[in-house]
C-alpha positions in Angstrom: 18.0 -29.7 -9.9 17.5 -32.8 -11.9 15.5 -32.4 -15.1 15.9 -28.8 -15.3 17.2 -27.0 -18.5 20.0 -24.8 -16.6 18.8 -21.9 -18.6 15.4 -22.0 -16.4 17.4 -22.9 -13.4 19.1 -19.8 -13.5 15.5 -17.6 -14.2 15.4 -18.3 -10.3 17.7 -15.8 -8.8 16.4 -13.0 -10.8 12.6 -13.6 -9.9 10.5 -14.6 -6.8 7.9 -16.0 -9.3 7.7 -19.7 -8.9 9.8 -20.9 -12.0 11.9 -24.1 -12.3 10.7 -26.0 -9.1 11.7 -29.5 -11.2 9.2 -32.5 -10.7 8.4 -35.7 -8.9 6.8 -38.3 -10.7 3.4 -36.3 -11.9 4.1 -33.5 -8.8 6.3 -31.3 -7.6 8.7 -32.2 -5.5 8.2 -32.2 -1.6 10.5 -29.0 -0.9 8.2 -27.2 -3.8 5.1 -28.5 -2.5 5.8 -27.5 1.4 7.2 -24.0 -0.2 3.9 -23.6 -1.7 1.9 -24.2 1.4 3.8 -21.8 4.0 3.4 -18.8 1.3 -0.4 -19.7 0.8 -0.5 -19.8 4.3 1.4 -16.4 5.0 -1.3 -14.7 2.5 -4.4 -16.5 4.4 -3.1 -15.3 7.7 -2.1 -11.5 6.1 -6.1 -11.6 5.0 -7.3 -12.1 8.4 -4.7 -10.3 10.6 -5.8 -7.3 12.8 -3.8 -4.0 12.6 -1.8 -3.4 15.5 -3.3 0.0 16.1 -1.7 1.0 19.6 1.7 0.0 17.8 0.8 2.2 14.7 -0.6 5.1 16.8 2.6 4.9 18.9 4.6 4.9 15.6 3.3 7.9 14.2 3.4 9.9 17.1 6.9 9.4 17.4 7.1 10.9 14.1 5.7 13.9 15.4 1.9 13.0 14.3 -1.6 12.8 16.4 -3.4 10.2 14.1 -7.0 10.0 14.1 -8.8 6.8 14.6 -11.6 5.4 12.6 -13.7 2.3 11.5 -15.4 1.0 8.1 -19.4 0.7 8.5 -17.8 -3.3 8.6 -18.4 -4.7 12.1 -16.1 -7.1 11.8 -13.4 -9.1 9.7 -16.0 -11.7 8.3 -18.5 -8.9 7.2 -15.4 -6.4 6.2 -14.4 -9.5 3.4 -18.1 -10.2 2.2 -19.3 -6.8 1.8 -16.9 -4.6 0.3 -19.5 -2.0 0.1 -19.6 -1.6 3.7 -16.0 -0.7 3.5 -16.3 1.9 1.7 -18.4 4.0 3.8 -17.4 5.6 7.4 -18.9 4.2 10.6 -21.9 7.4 11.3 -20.1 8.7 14.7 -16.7 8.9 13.3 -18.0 10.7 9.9 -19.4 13.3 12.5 -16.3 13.4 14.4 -13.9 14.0 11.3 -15.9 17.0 10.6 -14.9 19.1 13.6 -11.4 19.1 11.7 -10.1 22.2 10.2 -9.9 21.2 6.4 -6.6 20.1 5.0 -4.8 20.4 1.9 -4.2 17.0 2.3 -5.0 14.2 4.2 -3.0 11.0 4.4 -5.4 7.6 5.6 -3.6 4.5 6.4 -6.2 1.6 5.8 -5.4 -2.1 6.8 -6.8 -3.0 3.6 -6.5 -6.8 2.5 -2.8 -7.1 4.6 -2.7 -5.2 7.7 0.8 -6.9 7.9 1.7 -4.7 5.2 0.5 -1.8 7.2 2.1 -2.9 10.1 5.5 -3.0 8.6 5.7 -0.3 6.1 3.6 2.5 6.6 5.3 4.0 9.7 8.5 4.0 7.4 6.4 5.4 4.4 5.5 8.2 6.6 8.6 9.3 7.8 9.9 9.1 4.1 7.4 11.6 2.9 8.2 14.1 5.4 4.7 15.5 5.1 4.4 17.1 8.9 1.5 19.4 7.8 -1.0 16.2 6.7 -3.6 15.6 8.9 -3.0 11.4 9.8 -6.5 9.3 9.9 -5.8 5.2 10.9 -9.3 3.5 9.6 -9.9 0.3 10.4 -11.8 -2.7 8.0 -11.3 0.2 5.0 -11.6 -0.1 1.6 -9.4 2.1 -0.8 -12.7 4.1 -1.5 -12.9 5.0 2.3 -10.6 7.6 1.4 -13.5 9.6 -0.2 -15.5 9.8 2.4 -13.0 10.5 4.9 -11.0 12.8 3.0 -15.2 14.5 2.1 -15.9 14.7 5.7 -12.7 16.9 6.0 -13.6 18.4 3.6 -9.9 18.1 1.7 -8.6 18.9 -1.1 -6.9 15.4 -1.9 -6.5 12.8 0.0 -3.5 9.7 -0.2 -4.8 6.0 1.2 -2.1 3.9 2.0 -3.6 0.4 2.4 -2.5 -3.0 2.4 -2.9 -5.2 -0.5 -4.4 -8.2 -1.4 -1.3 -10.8 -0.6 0.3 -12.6 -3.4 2.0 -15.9 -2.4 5.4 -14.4 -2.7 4.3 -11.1 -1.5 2.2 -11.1 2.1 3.0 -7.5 3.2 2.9 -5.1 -0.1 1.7 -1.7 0.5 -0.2 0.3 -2.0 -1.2 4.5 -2.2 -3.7 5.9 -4.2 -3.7 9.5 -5.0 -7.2 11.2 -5.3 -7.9 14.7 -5.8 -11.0 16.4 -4.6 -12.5 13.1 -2.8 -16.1 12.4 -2.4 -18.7 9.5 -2.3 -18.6 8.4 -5.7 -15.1 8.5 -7.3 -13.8 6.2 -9.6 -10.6 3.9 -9.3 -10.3 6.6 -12.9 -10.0 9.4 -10.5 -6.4 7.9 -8.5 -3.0 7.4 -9.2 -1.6 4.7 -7.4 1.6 3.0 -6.7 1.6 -0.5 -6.2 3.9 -3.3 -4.1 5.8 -1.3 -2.1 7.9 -3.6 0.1 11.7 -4.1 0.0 11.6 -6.9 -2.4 9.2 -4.6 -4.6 9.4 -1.0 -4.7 11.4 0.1 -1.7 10.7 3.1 0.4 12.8 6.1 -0.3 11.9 5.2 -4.5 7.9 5.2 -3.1 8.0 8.3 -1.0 9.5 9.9 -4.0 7.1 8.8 -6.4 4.0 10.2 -4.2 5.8 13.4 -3.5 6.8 14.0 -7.3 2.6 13.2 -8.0 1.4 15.6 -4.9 3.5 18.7 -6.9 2.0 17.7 -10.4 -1.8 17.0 -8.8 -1.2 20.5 -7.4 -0.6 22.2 -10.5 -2.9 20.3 -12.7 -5.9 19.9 -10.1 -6.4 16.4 -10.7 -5.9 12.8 -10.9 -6.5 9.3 -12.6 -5.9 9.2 -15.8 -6.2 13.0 -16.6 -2.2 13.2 -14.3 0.3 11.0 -16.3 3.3 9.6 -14.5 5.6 11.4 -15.9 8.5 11.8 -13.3 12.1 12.0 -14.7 14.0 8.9 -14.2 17.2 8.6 -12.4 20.2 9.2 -14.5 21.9 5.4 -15.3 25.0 5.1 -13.5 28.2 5.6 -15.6 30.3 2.2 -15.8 33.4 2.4 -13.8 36.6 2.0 -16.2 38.8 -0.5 -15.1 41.0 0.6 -12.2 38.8 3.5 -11.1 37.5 3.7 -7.7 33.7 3.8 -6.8 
């Protein structure tokens, strides 16, 4: 690319981040530019997509789950991203409805969140990864992270794990985030959750997620708590040892 230290040029196959896109005139070139567009794009439409819910529901059940259905107090899309408040809270029927539930240990809630492409491609997966057969399943549509709370209240669970899409980025439309809260009620603090972030297969894949949640499930159970009072302080994965030359892998 023309005009472009090589060192920077290089950057670019280490990092999605837009880095080295060169220069026309006072622009960017046309290829950049048009780049830029289709990812702003993708983030837009992530925003304002609907979760596939039959797909979802027929997902999970194939997993061996019978997920629950709920909605926000949002009535719609528009309203869901001008009043986060109303996202938070549990449409009245369905709060009634969650309490005829025998209470769990835990709950999982799968919230579309800012990208229900994100929930649409990854949570299914995330499930089956966690192997968790005992968890009750709750879908909640037009949810806010904090919805967990009151679903996980009307339970009446002891913790409660909110996988939700997240806001897009313009090289990441469909990450998936979980956050972790024990003892959930109206009220909690973003203080009171562990989360793990960008989980996609360009960000945190999988298997590595599912791990992550299961290691913080067994230290949440034996500290009785969250947030900032549970450090993440899982082991990490011995390094690979260098193969000499002429070994076999």
């Amino acid at each position: 690319m023309a005009g472009v230290p090589m060192s920077w040029r290089d950057l670019r196959r280490f990092t999605p981040a837009r880095v080295a896109l060169g220069r026309a005139g006072n622009g960017l070139p046309t290829a950049a530019h048009l780049q830029f567009q289709a990812a702003h794009a993708a983030a837009r439409d992530a925003v304002h997509a609907r979760l596939d819910v039959p797909a979802l529901q027929a997902a999970l059940r194939a997993l061996g789950h019978d997920p629950l259905f709920v909605r926000s107090a949002c009535p719609d899309r528009r309203t869901y991203l001008l009043r986060p408040d109303l996202g938070r809270r549990l449409a009245e029927p369905d709060r009634a409805a969650l309490r005829s539930v025998a209470p769990p240990d835990l709950a999982l809630v799968i919230c579309d969140g800012l990208s229900a492409t994100a929930i649409d491609r990854h949570a299914a997966p995330l499930v089956a990864a966690l192997d968790l057969p005992d968890a009750p399943i709750v879908i909640a549509e037009q949810g806010r992270v904090a919805l967990g709370d009151d679903i996980g209240e009307a339970l009446g669970a002891e913790a409660v794990a909110v996988l939700i899409g997240e806001r897009p980025g313009l090289s990441a439309p469909d990450s998936l985030g979980v956050y972790l809260t024990w003892q959930p009620r109206r009220g909690r603090t973003d203080a009171e959750r562990n989360c793990i972030s960008n989980i996609r297969p360009e960000g945190l894949p999988i298997a590595q997620a599912a791990a992550k949640l299961r290691w913080l499930l067994g230290a949440m159970r034996l500290l009785r708590c969250t947030g900032v009072a549970l450090k993440d302080e899982q082991p990490l994965p011995a390094p690979r040892t260098p193969l000499r030359l002429g070994e076999q892998p």
